[in-house]
KEVO-998636 format. One record per residue: x, y, z of N, C-alpha, C in turn; residue in one letter; residue number from 0. Coordinates in Angstrom, 1 decimal. Layout:
<pts>
n.c1,n.c2,n.c3,ca.c1,ca.c2,ca.c3,c.c1,c.c2,c.c3,type,seq
X,Y,Z,X,Y,Z,X,Y,Z,a,NUM
...
</pts>
This chain:
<pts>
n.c1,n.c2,n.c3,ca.c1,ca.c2,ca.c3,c.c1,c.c2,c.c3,type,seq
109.8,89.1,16.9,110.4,87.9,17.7,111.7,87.5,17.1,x,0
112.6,86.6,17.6,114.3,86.8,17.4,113.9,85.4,17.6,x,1
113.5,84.3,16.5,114.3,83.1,16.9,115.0,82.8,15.3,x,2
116.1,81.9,15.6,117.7,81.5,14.6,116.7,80.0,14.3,x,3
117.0,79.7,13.5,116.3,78.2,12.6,115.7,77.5,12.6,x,4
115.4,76.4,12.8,114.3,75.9,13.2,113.8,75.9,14.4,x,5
112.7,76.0,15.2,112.2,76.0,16.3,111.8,74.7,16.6,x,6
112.7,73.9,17.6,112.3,72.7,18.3,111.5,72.7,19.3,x,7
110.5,71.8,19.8,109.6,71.9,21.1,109.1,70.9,21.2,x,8
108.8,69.7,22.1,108.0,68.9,22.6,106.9,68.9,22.2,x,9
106.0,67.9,21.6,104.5,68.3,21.1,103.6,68.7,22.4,x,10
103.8,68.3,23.6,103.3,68.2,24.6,103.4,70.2,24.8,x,11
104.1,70.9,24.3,104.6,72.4,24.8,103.5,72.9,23.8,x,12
103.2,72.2,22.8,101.8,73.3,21.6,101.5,74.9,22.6,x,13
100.9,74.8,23.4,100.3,75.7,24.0,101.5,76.4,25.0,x,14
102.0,76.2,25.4,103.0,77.4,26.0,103.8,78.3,25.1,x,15
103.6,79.5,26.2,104.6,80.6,25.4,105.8,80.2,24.8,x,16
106.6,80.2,23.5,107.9,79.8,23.0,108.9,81.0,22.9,x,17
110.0,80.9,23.8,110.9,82.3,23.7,112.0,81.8,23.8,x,18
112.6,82.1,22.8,114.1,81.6,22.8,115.2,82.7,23.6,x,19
116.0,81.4,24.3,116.8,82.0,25.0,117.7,81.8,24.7,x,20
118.4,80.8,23.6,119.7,79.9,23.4,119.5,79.7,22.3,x,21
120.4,79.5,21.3,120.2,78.6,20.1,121.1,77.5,19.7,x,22
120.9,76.9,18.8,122.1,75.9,18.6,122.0,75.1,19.7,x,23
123.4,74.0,19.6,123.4,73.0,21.1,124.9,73.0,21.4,x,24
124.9,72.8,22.8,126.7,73.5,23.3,127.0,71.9,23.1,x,25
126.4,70.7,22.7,127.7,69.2,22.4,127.3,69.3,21.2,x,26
126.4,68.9,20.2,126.5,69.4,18.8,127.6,68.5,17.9,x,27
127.5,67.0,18.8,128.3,65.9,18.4,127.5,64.4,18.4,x,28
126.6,64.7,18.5,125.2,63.1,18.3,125.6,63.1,17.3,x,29
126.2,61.8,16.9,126.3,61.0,15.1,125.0,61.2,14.6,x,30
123.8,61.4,15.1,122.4,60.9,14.4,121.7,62.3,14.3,x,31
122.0,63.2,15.1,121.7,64.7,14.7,121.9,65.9,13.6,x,32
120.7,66.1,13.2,120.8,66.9,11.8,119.8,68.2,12.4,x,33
119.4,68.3,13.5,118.3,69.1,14.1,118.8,70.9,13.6,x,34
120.5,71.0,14.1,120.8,72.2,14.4,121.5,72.6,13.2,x,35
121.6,72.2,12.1,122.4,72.2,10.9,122.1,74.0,10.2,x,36
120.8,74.4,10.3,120.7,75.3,10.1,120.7,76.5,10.7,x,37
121.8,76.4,12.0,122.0,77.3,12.9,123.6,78.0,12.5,x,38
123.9,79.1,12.3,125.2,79.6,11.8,126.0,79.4,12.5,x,39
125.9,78.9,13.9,127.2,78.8,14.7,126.8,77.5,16.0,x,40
127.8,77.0,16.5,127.4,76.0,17.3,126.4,76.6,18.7,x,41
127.0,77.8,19.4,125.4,77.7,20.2,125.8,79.1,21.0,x,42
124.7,80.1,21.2,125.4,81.0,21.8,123.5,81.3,22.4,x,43
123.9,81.9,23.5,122.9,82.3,24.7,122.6,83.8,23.9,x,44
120.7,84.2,24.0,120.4,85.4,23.2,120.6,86.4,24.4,x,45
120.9,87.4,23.7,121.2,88.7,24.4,119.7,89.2,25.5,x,46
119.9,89.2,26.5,118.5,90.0,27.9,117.9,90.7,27.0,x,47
118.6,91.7,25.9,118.1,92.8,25.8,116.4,92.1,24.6,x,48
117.1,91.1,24.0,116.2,90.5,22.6,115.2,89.4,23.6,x,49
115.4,88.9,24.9,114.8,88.0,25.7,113.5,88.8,25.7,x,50
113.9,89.8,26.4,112.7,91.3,26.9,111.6,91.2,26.4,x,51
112.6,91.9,25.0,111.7,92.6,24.0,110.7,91.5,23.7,x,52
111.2,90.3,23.6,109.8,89.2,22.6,108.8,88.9,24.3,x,53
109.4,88.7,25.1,108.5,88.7,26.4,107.3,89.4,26.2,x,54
108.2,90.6,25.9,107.2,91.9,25.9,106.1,91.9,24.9,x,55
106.7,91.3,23.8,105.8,91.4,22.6,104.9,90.4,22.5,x,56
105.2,89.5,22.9,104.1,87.7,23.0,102.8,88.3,24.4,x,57
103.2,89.4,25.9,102.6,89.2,26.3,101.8,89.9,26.1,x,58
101.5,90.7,25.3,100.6,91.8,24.4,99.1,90.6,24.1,x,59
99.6,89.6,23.5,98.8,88.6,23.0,98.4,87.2,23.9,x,60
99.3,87.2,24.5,99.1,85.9,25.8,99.3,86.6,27.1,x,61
98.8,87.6,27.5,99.4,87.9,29.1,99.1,86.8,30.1,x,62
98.1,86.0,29.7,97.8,85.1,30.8,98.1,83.8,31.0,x,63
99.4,83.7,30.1,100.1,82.5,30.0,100.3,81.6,31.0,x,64
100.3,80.3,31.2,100.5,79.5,32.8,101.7,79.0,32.7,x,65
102.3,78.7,30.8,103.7,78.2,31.0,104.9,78.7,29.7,x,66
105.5,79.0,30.1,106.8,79.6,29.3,107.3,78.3,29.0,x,67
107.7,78.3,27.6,109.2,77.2,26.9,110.0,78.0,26.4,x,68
111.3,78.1,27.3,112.5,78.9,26.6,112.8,77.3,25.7,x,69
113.2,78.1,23.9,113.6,77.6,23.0,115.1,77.2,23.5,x,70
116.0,76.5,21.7,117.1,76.2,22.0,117.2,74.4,22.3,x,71
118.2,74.2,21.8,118.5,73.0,22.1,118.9,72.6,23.6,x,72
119.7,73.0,24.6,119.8,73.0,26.3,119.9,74.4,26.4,x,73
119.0,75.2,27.1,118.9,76.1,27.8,119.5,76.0,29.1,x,74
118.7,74.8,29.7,119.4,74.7,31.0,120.6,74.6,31.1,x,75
121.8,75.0,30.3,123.1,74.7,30.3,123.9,76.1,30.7,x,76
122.8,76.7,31.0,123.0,78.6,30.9,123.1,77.9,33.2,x,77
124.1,79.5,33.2,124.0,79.2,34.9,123.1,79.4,36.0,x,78
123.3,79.1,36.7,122.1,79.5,37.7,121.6,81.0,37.3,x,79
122.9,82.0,37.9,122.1,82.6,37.9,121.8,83.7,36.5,x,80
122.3,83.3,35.5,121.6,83.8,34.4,120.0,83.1,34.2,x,81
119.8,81.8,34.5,118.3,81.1,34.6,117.4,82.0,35.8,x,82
118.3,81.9,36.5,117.5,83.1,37.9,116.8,84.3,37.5,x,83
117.7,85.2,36.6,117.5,86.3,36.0,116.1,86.3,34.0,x,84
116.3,85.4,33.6,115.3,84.5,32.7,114.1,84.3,33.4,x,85
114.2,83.9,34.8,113.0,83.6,35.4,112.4,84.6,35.6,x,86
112.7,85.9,36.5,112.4,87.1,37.2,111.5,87.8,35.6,x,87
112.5,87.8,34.8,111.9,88.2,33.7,110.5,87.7,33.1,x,88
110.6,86.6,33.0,109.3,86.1,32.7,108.2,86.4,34.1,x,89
108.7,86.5,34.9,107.2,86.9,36.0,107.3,88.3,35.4,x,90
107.8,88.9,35.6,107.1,90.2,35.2,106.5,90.4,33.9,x,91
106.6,89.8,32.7,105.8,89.7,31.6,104.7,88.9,32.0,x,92
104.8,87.8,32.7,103.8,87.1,32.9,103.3,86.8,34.4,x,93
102.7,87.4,34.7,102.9,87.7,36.3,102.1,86.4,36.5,x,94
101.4,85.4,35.5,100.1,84.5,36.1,101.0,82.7,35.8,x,95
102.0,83.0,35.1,102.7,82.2,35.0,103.1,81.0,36.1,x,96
102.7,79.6,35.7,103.1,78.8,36.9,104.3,78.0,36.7,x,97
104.6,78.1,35.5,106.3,77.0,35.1,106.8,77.7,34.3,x,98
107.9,77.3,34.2,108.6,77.4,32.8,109.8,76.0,32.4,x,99
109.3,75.9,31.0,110.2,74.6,30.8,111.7,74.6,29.6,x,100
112.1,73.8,29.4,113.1,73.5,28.5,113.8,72.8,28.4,x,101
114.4,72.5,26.8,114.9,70.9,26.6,116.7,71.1,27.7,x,102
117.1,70.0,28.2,118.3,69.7,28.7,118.7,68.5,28.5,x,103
120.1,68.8,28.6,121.5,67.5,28.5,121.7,67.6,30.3,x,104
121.6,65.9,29.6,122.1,65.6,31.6,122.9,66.1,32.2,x,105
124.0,66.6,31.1,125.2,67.4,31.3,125.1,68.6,31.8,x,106
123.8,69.2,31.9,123.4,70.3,32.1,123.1,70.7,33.8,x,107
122.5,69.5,34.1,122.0,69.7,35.4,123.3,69.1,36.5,x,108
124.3,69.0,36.2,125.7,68.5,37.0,126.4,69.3,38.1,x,109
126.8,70.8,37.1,127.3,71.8,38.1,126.6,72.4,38.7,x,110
125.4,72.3,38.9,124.6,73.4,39.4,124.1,72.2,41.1,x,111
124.0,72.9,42.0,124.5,72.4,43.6,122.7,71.9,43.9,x,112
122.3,71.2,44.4,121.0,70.9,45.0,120.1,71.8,45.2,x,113
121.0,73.2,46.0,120.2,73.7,46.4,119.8,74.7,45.5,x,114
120.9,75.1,44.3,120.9,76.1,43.5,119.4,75.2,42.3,x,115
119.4,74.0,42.5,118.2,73.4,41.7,116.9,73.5,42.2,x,116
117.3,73.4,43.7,115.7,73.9,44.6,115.3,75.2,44.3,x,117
116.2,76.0,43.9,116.0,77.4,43.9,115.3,77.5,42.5,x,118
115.7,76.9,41.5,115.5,77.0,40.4,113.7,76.2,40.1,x,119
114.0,75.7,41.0,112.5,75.0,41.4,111.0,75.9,41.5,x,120
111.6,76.6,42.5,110.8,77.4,43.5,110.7,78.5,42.1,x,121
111.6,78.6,41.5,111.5,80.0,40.5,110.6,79.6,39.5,x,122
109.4,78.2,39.3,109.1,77.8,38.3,109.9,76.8,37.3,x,123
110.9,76.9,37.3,111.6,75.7,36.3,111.1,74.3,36.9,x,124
110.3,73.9,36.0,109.6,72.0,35.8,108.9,71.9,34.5,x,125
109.5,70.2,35.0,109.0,69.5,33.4,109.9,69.8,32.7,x,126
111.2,69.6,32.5,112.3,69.9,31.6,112.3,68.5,30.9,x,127
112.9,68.7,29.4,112.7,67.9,28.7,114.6,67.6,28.9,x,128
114.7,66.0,28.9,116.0,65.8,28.5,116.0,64.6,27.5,x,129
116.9,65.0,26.8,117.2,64.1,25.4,118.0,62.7,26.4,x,130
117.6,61.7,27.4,118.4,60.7,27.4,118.5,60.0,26.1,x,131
118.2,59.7,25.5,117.8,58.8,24.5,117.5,57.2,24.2,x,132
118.5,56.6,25.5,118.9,55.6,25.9,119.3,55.5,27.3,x,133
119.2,54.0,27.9,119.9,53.6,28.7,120.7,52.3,29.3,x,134
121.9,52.4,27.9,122.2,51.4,26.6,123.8,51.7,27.0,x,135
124.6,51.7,27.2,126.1,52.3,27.7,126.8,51.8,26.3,x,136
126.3,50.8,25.3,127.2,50.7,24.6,126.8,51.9,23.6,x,137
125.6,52.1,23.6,125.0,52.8,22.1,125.0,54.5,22.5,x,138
125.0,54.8,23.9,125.5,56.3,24.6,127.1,56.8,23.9,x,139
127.6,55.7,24.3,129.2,55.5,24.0,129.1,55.8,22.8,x,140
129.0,55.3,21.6,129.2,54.8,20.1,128.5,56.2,19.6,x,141
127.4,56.8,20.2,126.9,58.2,19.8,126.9,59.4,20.0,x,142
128.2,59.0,20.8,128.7,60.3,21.6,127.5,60.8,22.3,x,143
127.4,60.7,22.8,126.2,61.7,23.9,126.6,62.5,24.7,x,144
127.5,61.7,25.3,128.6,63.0,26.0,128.2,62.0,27.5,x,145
127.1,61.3,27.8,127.3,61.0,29.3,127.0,59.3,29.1,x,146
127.0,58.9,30.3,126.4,57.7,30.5,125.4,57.0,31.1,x,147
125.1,55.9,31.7,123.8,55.4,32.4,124.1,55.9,33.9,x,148
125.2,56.3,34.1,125.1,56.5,35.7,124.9,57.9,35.9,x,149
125.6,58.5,34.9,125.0,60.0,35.0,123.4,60.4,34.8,x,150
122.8,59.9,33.9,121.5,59.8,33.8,120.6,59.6,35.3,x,151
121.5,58.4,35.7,120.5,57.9,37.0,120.8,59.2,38.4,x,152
122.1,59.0,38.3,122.8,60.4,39.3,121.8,61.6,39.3,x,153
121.9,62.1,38.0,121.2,63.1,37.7,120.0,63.7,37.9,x,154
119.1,62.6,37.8,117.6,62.8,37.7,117.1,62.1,39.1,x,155
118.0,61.7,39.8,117.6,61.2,41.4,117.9,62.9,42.3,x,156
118.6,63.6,41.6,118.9,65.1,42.0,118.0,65.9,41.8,x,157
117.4,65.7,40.6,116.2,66.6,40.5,114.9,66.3,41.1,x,158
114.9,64.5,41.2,113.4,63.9,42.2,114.0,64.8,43.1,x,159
114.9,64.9,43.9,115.0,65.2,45.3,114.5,66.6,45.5,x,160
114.8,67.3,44.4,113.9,68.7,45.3,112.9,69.1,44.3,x,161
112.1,68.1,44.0,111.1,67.8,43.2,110.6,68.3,41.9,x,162
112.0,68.8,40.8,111.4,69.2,39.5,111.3,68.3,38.7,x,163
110.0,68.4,38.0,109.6,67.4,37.2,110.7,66.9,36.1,x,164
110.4,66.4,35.3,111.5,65.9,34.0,110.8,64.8,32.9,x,165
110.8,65.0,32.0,110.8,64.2,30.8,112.0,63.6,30.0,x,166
111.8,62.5,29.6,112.8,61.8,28.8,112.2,61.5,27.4,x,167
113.6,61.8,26.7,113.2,61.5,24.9,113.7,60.4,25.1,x,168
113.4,59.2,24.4,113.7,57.9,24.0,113.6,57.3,22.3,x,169
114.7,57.3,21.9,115.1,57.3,20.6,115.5,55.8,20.2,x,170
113.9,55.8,19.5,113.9,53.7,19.1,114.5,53.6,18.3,x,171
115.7,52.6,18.1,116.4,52.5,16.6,118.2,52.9,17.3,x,172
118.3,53.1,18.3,119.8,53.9,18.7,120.8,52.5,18.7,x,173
120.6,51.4,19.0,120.9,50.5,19.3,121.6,49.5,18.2,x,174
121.0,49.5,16.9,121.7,48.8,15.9,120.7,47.6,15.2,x,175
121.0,47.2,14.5,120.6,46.0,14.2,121.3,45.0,14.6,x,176
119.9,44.0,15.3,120.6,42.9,16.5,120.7,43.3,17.5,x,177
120.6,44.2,18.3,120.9,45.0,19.7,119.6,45.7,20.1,x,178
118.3,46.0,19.5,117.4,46.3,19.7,116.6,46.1,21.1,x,179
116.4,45.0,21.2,115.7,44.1,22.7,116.3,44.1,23.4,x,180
118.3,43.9,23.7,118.8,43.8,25.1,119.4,45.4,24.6,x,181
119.3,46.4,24.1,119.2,47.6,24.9,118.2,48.1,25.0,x,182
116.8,47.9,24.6,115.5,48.3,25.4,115.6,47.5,26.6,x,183
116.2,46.6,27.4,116.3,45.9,28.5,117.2,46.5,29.4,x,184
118.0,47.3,29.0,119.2,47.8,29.4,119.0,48.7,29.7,x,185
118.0,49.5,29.0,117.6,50.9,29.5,116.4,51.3,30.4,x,186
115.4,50.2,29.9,114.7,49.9,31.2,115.1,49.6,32.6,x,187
116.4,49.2,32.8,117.2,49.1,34.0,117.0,50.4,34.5,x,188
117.5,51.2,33.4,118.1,52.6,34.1,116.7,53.2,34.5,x,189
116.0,53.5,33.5,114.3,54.6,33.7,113.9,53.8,34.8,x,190
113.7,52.3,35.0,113.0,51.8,36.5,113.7,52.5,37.4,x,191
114.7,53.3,37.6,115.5,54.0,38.8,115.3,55.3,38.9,x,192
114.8,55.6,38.0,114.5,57.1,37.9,112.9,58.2,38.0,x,193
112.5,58.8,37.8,110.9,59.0,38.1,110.6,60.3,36.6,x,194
111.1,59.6,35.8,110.4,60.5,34.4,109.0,60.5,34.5,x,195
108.4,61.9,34.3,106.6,62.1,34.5,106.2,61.4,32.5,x,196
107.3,61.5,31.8,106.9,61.1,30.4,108.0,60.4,29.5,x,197
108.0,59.8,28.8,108.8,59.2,28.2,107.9,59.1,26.6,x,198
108.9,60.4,25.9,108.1,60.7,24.7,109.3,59.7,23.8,x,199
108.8,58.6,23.1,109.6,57.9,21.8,109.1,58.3,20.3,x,200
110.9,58.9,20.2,110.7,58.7,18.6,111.3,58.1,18.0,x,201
111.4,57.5,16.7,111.9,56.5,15.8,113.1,57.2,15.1,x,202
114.3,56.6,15.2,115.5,57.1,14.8,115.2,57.6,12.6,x,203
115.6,58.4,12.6,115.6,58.7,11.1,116.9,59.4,10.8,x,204
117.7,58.3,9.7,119.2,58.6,9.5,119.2,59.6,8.2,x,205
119.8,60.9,8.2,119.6,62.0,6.9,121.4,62.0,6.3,x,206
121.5,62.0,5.2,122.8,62.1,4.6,124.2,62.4,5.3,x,207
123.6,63.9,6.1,124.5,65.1,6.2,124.4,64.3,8.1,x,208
124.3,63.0,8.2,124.4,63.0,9.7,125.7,62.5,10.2,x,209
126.5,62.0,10.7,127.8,61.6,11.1,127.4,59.9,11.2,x,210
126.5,59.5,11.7,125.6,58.2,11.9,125.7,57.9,10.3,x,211
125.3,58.6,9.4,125.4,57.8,7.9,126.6,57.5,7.2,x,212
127.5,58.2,7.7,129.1,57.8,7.1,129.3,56.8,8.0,x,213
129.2,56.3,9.3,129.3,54.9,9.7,128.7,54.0,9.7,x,214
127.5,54.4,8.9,127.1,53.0,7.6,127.6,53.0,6.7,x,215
127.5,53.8,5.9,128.6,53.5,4.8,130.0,53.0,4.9,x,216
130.9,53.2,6.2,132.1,52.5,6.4,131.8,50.9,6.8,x,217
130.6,50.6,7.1,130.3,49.2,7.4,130.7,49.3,9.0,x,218
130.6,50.4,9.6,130.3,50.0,11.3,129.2,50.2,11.9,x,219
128.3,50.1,11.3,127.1,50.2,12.6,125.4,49.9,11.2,x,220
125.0,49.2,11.7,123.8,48.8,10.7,122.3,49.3,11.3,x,221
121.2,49.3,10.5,120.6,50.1,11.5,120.1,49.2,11.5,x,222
118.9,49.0,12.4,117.3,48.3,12.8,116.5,48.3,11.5,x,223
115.6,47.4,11.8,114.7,47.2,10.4,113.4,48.0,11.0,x,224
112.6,48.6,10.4,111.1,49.1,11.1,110.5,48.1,12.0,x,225
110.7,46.7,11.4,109.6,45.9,12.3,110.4,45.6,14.0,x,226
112.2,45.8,13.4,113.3,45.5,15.0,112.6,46.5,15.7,x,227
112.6,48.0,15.1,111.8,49.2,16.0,110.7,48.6,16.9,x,228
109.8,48.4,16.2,108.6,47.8,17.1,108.8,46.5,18.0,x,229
109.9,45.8,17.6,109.8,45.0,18.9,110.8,45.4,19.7,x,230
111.4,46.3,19.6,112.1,47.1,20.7,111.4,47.8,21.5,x,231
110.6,49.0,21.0,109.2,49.2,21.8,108.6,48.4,22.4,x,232
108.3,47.7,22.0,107.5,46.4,22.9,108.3,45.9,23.9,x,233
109.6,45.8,23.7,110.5,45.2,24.8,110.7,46.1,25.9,x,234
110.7,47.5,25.4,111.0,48.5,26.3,109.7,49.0,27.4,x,235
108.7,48.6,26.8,107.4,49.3,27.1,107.5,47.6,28.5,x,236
107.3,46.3,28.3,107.3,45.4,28.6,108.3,45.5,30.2,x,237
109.3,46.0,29.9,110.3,46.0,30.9,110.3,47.1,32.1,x,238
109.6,47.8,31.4,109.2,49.4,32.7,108.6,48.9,33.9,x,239
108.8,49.5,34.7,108.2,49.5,36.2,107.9,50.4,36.8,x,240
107.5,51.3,36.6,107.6,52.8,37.0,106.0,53.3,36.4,x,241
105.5,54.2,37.1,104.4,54.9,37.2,104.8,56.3,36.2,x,242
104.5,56.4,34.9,105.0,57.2,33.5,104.2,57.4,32.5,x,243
104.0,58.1,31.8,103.2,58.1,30.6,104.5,57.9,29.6,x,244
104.0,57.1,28.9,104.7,56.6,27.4,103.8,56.9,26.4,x,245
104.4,57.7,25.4,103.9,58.0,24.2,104.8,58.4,22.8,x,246
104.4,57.5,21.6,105.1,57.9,20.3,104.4,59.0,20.1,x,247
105.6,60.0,19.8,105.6,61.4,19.6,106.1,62.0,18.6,x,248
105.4,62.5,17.7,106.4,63.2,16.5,106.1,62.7,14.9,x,249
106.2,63.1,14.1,106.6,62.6,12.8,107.1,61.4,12.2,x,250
108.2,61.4,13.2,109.2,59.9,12.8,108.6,58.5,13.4,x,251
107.3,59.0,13.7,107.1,57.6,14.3,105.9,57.2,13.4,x,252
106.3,55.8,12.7,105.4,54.9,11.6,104.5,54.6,12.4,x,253
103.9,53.9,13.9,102.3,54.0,13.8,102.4,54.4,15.3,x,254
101.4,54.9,15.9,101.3,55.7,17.4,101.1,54.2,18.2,x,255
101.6,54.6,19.9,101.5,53.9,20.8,101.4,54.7,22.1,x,256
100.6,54.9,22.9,100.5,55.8,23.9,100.0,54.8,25.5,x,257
99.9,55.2,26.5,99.0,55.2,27.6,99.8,55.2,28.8,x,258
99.7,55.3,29.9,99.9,55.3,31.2,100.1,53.7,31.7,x,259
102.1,53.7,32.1,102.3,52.3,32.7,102.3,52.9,34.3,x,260
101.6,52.0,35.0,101.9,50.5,34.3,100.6,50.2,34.0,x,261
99.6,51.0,33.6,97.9,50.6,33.7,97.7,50.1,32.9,x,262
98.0,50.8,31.8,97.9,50.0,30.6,98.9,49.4,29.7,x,263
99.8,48.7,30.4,101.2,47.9,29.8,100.4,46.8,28.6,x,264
99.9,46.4,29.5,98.9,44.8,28.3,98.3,45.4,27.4,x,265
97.2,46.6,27.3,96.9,46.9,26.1,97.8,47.8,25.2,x,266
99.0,48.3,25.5,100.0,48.7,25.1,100.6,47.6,24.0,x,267
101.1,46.9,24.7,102.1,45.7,24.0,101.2,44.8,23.5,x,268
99.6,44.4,23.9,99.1,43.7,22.7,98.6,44.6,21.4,x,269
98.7,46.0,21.4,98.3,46.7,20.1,99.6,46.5,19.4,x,270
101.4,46.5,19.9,102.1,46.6,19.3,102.1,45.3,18.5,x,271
101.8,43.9,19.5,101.8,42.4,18.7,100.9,42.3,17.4,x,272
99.5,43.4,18.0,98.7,43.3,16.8,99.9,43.9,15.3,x,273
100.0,45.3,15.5,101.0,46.1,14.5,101.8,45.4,13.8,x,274
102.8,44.5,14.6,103.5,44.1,14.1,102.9,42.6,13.4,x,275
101.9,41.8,13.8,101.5,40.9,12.6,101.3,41.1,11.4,x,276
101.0,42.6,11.7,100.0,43.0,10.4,100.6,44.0,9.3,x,277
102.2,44.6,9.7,102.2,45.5,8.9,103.3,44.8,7.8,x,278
104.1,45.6,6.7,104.6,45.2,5.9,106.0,46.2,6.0,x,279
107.3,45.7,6.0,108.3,45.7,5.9,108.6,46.9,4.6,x,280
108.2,46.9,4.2,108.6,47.6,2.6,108.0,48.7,3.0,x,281
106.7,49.0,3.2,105.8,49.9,3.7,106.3,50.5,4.1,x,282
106.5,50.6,5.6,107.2,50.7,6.8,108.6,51.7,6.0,x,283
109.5,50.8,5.7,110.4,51.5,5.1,110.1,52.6,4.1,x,284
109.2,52.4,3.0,108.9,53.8,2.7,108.7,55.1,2.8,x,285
108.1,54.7,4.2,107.2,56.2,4.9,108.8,57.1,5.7,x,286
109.6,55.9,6.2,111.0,56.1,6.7,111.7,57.0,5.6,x,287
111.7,56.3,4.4,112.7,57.2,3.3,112.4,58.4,2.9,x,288
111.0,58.5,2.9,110.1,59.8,2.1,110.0,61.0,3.5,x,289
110.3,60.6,5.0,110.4,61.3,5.6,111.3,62.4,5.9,x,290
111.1,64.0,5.0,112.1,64.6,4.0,112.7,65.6,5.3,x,291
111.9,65.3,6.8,112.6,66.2,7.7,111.3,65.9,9.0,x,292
112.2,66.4,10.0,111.8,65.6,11.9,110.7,67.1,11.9,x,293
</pts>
């Protein structure tokens, strides 16, 4: 198999085929990103010939796979019709195959025409994961993301339309200290407009080597405290209106919060009130410091 450094994936993907197609990430400019550090070059698409061959070799042991994850930080950033050609390939290794998924930048789904997305549809591509993180215009801006709240909304009203699914990452802590609750309000504007099937949250975690930690140390940007986290959560979860599964997802997150809004909004936000009466600040922060990687 041919994958470059760390292998990233949605916990939700456990079970699907993992085949890298891409490595690295083509913006590779998030102040708060330390994900691709150990990729030798900023991002280059893997050769058909090395795609194949691991196709080939995974379907020896899973022929009867139902979903492919092409690896890589945006895959979807590859063109139509190289994804076209990615696709064809996976049916033929996997002829029982019903999707195939992968992480994307909103940036990604821009140039590519409606119909070239319908097509991409029909080829199996759903349930793509995109890193929004926010839907915060000041804290998009300040983290370089590369887009903003309209692009997000633009974007993903393009994909409802010819109905590929999509997930959003939601990164608690993006916002600052002091800014926590009116950008979980702010971003809740945006997701109420949009139709994410999931909204996986993880807990921002600042590492030395990140661009985000030299503007604390210059005194521009302070972070959240563990317990600001949780009531930003709570604000965000509070503010949704939309039919979504919300779930803390991952490592970085100090205590779990899951369920289907809007069904369970109240027992959502009274487990976070319970959490937050009860936990300790110091605590909290420790498990934050000692967390030696995402």
């Amino acid at each position: 198999m041919h994958y470059t450094g760390t292998i990233w994936r949605p916990p939700y993907e456990a079970y699907s085929a993992l085949v890298q197609v891409t490595a690295g990430c083509t913006h590779h400019k998030c102040k708060f990103c330390t994900l691709y550090e150990d990729v030798p070059f900023k991002f280059r698409m893997s050769p058909l010939s090395e795609v194949e061959e691991d196709l080939k070799e995974i379907s020896r042991y899973h022929r009867n796979a139902k979903r492919v994850f092409f690896t890589g930080a945006n895959p979807f950033v590859l063109s139509f019709d190289k994804l076209k050609t990615l696709a064809e390939l996976v049916k033929k290794y996997y002829p029982k195959v019903q999707s195939i998924g992968c992480f994307a930048r909103i940036t990604d789904i821009t140039p590519k025409t409606t119909e070239q997305l319908r097509e991409l549809r029909q080829l199996g591509y759903n349930s793509i994961t995109i890193g929004a993180e926010a839907g915060d215009e000041e804290s998009l801006s300040f983290m370089h993301k590369g887009f903003g709240t309209k692009e997000i909304i633009a974007e993903s009203k393009r994909l409802d339309e010819v109905g590929m699914d999509y997930n959003f990452f939601y990164l608690a802590g993006i916002y600052g200290s002091g800014r926590g609750e009116i950008g979980a309000k702010n971003t809740a504007k945006v997701f109420n407009q949009v139709h994410p099937k999931i909204i996986v949250s993880s807990m921002l975690t600042i590492y030395p080597t990140s661009e985000l930690h030299q503007e604390i140390q210059n005194g521009n940007w302070t972070e959240e405290t563990e317990i600001e986290k949780l009531y930003e959560l709570k604000t965000l979860i509070e503010n949704l209106n939309i039919e979504t599964y919300f779930a803390t997802m991952g490592a970085s997150n100090c205590i779990n919060v899951e369920g289907h809004l809007l069904k369970d909004k109240a027992k959502m936000t009274k487990w976070l009130d319970e959490v937050i009466a009860s936990v300790d600040e110091k605590e909290l922060r420790r498990y934050r410091e000692n967390l030696r990687h995402l």
